[in-house]
C-alpha positions as CSV (number, residue, x, y, z in Angstrom):
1,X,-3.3,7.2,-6.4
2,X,-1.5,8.2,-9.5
3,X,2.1,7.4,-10.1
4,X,3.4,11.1,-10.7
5,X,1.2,12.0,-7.2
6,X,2.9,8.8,-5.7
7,X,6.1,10.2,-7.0
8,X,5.8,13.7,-5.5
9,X,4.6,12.3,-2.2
10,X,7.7,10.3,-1.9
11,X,10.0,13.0,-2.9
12,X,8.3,15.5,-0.1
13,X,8.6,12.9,2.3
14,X,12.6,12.7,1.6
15,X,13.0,16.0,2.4
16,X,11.6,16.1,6.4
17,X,13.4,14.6,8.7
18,X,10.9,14.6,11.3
19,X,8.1,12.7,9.2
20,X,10.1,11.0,6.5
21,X,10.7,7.5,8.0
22,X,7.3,7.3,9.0
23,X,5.5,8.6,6.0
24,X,7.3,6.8,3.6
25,X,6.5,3.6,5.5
26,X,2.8,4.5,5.7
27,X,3.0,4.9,1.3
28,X,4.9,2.2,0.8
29,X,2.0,-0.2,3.1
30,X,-0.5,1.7,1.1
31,X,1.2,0.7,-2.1
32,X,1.7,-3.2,-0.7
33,X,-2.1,-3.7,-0.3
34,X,-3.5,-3.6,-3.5
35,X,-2.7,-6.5,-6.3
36,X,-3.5,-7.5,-9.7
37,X,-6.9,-9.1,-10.0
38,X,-7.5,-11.9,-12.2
39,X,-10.8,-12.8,-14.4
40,X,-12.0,-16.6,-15.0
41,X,-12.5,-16.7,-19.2
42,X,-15.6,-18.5,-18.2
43,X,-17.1,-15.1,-17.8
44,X,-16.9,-14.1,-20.8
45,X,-16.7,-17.4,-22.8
46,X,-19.6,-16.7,-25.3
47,X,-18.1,-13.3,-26.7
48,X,-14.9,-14.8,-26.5
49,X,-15.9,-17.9,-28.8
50,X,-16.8,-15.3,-30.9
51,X,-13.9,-13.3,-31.6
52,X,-11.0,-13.9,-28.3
53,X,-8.8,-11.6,-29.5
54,X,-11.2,-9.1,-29.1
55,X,-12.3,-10.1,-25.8
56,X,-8.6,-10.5,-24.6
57,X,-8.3,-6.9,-25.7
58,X,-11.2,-5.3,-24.0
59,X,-10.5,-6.9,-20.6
60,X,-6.7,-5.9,-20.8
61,X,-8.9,-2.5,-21.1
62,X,-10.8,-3.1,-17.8
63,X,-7.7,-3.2,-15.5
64,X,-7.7,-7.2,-15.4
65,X,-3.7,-7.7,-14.9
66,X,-4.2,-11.9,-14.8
67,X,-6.2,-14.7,-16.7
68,X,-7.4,-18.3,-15.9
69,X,-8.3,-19.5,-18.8
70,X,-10.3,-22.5,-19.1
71,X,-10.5,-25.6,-21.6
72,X,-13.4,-25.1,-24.6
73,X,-14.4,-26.0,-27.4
74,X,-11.0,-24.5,-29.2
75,X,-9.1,-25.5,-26.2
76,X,-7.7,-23.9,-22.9
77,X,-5.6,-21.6,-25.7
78,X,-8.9,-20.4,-28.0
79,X,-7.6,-21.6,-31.6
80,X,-3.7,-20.4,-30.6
81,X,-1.0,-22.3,-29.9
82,X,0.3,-21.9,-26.3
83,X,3.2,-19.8,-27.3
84,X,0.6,-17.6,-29.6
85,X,-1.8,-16.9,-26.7
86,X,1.1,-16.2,-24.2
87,X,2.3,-13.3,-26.7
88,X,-0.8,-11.9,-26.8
89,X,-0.4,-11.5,-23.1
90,X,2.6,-10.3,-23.0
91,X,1.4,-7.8,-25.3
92,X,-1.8,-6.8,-23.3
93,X,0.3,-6.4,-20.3
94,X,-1.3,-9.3,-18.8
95,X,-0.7,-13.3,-17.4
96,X,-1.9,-16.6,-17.8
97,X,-1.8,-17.8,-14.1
98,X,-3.9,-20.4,-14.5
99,X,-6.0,-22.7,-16.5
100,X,-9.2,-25.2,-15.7
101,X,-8.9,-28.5,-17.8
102,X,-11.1,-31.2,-18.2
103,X,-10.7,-34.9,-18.1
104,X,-8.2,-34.9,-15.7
105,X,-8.7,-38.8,-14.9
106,X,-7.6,-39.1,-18.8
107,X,-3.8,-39.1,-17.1
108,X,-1.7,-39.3,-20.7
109,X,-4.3,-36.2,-22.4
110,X,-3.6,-34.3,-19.3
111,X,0.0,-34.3,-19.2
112,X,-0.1,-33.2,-22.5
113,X,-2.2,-30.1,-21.1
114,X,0.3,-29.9,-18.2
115,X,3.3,-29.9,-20.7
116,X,1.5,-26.8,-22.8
117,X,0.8,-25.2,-19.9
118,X,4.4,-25.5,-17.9
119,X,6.0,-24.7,-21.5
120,X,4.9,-20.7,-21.3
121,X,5.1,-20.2,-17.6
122,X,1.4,-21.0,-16.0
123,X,1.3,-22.0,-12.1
124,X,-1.7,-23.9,-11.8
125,X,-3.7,-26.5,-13.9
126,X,-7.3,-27.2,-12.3
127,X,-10.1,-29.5,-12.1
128,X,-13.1,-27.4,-12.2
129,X,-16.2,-30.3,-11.3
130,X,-16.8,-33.2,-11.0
131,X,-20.4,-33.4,-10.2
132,X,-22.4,-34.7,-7.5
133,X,-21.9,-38.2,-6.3
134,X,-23.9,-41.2,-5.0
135,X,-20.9,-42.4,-3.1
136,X,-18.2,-41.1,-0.7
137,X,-15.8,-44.2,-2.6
138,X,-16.1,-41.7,-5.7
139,X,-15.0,-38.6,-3.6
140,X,-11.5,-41.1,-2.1
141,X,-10.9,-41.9,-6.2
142,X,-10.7,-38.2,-7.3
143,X,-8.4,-37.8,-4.0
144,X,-6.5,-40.7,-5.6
145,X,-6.8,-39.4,-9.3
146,X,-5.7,-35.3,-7.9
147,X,-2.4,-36.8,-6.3
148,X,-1.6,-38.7,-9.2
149,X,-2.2,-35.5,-11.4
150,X,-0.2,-33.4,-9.1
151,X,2.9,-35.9,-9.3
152,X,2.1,-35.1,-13.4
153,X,1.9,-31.3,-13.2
154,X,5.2,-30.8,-10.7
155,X,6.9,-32.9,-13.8
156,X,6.0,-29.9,-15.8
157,X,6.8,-27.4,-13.0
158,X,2.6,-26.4,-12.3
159,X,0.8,-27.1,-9.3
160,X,-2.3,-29.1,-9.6
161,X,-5.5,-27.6,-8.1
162,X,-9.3,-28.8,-7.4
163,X,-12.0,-25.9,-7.4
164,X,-15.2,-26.7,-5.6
165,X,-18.7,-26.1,-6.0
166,X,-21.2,-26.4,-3.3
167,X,-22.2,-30.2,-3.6
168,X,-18.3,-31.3,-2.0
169,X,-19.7,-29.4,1.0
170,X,-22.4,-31.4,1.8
171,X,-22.3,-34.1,3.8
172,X,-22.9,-38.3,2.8
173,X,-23.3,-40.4,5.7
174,X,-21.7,-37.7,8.4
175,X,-18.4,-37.3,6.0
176,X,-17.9,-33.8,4.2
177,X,-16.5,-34.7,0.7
178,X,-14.9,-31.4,0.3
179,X,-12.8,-32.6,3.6
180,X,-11.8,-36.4,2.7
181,X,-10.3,-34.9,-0.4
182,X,-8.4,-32.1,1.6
183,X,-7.5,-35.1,3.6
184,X,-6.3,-37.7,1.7
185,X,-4.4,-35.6,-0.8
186,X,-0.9,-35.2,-0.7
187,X,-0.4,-30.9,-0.1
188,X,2.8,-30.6,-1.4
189,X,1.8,-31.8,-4.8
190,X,-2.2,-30.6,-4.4
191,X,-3.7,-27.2,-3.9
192,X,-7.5,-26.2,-4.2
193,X,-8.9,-23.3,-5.7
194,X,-12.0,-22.1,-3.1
195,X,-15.3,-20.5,-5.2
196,X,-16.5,-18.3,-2.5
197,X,-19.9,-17.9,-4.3
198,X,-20.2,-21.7,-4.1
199,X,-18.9,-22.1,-0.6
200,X,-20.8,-19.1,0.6
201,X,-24.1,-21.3,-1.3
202,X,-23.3,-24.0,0.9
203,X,-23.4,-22.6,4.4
204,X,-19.7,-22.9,4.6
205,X,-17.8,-19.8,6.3
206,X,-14.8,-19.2,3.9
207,X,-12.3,-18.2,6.9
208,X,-13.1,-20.7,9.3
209,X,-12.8,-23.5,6.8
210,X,-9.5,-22.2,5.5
211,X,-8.4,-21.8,9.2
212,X,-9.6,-25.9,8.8
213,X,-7.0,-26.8,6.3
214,X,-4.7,-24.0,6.4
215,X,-2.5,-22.9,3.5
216,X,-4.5,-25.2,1.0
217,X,-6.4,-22.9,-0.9
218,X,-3.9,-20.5,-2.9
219,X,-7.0,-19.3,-5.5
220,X,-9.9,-18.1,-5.1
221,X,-12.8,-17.2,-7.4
222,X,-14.2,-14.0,-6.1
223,X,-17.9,-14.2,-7.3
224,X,-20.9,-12.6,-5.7
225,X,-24.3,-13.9,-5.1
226,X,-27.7,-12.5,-4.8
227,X,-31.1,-14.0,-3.8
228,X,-33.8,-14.9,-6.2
229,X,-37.3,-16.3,-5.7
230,X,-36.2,-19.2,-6.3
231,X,-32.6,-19.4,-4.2
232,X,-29.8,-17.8,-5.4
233,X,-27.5,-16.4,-8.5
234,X,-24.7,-14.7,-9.5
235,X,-24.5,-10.9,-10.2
236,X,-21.9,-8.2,-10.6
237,X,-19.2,-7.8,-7.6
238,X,-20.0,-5.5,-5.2
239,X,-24.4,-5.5,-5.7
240,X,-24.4,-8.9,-4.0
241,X,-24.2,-10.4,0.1
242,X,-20.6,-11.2,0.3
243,X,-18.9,-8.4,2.3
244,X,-15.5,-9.3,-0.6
245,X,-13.6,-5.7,1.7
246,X,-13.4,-7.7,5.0
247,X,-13.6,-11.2,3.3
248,X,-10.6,-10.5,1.0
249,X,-7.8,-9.5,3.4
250,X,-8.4,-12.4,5.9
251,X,-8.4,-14.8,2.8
252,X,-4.5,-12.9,1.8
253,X,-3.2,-13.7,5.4
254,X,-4.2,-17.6,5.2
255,X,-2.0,-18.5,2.1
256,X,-4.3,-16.9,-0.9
257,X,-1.7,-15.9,-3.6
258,X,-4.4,-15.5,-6.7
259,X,-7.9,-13.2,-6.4
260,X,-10.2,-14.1,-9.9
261,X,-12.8,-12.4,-10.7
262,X,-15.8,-14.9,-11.9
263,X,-18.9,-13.8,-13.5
264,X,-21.9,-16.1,-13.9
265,X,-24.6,-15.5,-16.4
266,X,-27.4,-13.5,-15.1
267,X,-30.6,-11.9,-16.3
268,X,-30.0,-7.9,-16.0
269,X,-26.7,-7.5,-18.1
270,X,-24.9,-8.8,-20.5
271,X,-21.3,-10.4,-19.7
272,X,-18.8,-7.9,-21.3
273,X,-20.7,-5.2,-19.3
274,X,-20.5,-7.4,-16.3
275,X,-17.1,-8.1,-16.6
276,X,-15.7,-4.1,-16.6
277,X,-17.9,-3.4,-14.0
278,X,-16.6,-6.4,-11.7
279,X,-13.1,-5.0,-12.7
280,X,-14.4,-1.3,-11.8
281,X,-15.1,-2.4,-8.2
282,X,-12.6,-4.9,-7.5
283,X,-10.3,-1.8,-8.4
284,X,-11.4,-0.3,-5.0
285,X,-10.6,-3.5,-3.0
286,X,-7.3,-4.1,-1.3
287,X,-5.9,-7.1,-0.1
């Protein structure tokens, strides 16, 4: 809906007395459903080693209102300073919610990240893998090493946040990894950001393990998946398995604050295309 027909809908509405309490309610619930959508850079991370600028640009186009950036080869900032890339936001009419870093065990590089990142205004700094392991003892040090870098990012006014893939979901000698860490990290200084392609990948109903740990995960990547002969990959929102219409408002009402679009490479597109038409469908999705 248009802001001028928003506008004269409202204004209508004012002037019955029998339906303008209710009506205006009913627009103003319409109006509270949809938010901004955000976009992982990783989707479009080989156009926008090329020229970022330009990619920034054309997904400001799309309808993309937030970014999580993450850390390449020229840096979780591509070539800019912070305060650089955090004009060219502002100027795009868009935010920097978030960033994934790496080396996050590397406690004195990462509060240097944390410090850049808390200096122009970003909420959360995440660990984006750590791999499989042989040993649950790994899994209880990155609980360890995630607390300590939460007590690091609240110093710089962030959250710290782990985003999973589908390994942390399966189990090692009848323990889930994915749950020692939700358990043995401290939640007022650790969040997790939940990849629903990844936890969809590993049998693992989004809902019911969020009901689990409740008001944990405050991110999500919202990536769709489609079967291949030979398991499964990624492909543009909306073309894939994951129902994202019912999925997404059940994910809101358990403590999700950020929706980001991710986009893996597939065979069929390239990723610019991919990434205005994920924006082109997430456009008709409220949560």
């Amino acid at each position: 809906m248009s802001n001028s027909r928003r506008s004269f809908l409202c204004g209508a509405a004012l002037t019955s007395v029998a339906l303008s309490m209710p009506f205006k309610n009913e627009l103003m619930a319409m109006a509270s459903k949809s938010k901004p959508f955000g976009i992982q850079l990783w989707s479009v991370k080989q156009a926008l080693a090329k020229d970022p600028l330009a990619v920034l640009k054309q997904i400001a186009a799309n309808g993309y209102k937030k970014i999580e950036s993450f850390e390449g080869p020229k840096g979780m900032f591509w070539g800019m300073k912070n305060t650089e890339f955090k004009k060219v936001m502002d100027d795009l009419g868009m935010n920097m919610v978030s960033t994934h870093c790496n080396d996050t065990g590397n406690f004195k590089t990462f509060e240097q990240k944390a410090a850049a990142a808390g200096e122009i205004g970003l909420k959360y700094i995440i660990c984006a893998f750590k791999g499989p392991q042989k040993s649950l003892d790994n899994f209880k040090q990155f609980a360890d090493e995630f607390n300590a870098c939460g007590e690091i990012a609240k110093k710089h006014g962030l959250r710290f946040a782990y985003h999973n893939h589908d390994y942390s979901f399966k189990a090692m000698d009848g323990i889930v990894p994915q749950d020692l860490m939700m358990k043995n990290t401290d939640s007022a200084i650790v969040d997790f950001e939940m990849d629903l392609y990844w936890t969809e990948a590993a049998g693992v109903d989004p809902v019911a393990y969020m009901d689990k740990f409740p008001n944990r995960f405050k991110l999500v990547h919202v990536k769709d998946m489609t079967k291949t002969a030979t398991g499964h990959e990624s492909c543009v929102i909306g073309k894939g398995s994951i129902d994202f219409k019912t999925l997404l408002p059940k994910l809101a009402k358990r403590g999700v604050e950020h929706m980001i679009v991710e986009q893996e490479a597939y065979t069929g597109t390239n990723e610019l295309d991919a990434a205005r038409d994920d924006a082109a469908y997430v456009k008709t999705l409220n949560w």
